[in-house]
C-alpha positions in Angstrom: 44.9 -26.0 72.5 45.2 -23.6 74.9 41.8 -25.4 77.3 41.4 -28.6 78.7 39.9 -31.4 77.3 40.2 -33.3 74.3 42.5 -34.5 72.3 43.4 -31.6 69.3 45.7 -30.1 66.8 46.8 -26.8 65.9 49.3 -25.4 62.9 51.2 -22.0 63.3 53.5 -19.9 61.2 56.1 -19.2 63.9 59.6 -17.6 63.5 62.2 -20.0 64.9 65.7 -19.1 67.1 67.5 -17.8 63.5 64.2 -15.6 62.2 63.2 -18.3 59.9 59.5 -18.4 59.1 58.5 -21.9 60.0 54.8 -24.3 60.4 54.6 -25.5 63.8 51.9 -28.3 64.8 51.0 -28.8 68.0 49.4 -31.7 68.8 47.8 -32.8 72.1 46.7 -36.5 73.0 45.8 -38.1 76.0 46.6 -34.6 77.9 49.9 -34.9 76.5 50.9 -31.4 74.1 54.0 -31.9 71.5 55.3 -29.4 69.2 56.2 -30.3 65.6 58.3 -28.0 63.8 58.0 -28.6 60.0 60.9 -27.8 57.6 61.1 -23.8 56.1 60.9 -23.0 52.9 62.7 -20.1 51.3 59.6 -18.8 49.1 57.2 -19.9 52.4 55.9 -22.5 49.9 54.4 -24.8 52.9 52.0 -27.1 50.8 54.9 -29.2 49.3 54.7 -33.3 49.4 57.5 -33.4 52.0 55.3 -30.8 54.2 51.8 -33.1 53.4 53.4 -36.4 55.1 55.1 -34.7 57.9 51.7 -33.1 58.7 50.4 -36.6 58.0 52.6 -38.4 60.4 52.3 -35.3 63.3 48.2 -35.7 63.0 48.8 -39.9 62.4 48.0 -40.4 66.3 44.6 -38.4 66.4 43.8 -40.8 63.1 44.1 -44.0 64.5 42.5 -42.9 67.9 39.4 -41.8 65.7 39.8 -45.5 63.8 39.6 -47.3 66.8 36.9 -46.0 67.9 34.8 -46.4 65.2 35.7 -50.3 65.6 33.7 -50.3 68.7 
């Protein structure tokens, strides 16, 4: 994420404003970066199905870019 190029992803533990521990995704497309912050967890129990399809719908862009290419 942090060079030029490509479209890409990248998931972070981060501590947000309060000092909760929280998953970030960053996703960059078309040279456009956006940060996803994911919903904590008290036990940091970040493979949950609520945590699954918000990564899901954070990485859904990249998906369908690599879809319609393989179209062509």
């Amino acid at each position: 994420m942090d060079r030029d190029g490509g479209d890409a992803c990248a998931v972070a533990v981060e501590y947000d404003a309060d000092g909760t521990i929280i998953p970030v995704v960053y996703v960059r497309r078309r040279g456009h970066m956006a940060e996803h912050a994911l919903p904590p967890h008290p036990l940091h129990t970040f493979d949950t199905d609520e945590h699954r399809r918000q990564l899901a719908e954070c990485l859904a862009p990249l998906m369908s870019r690599k879809a319609d290419a393989s179209r062509v």
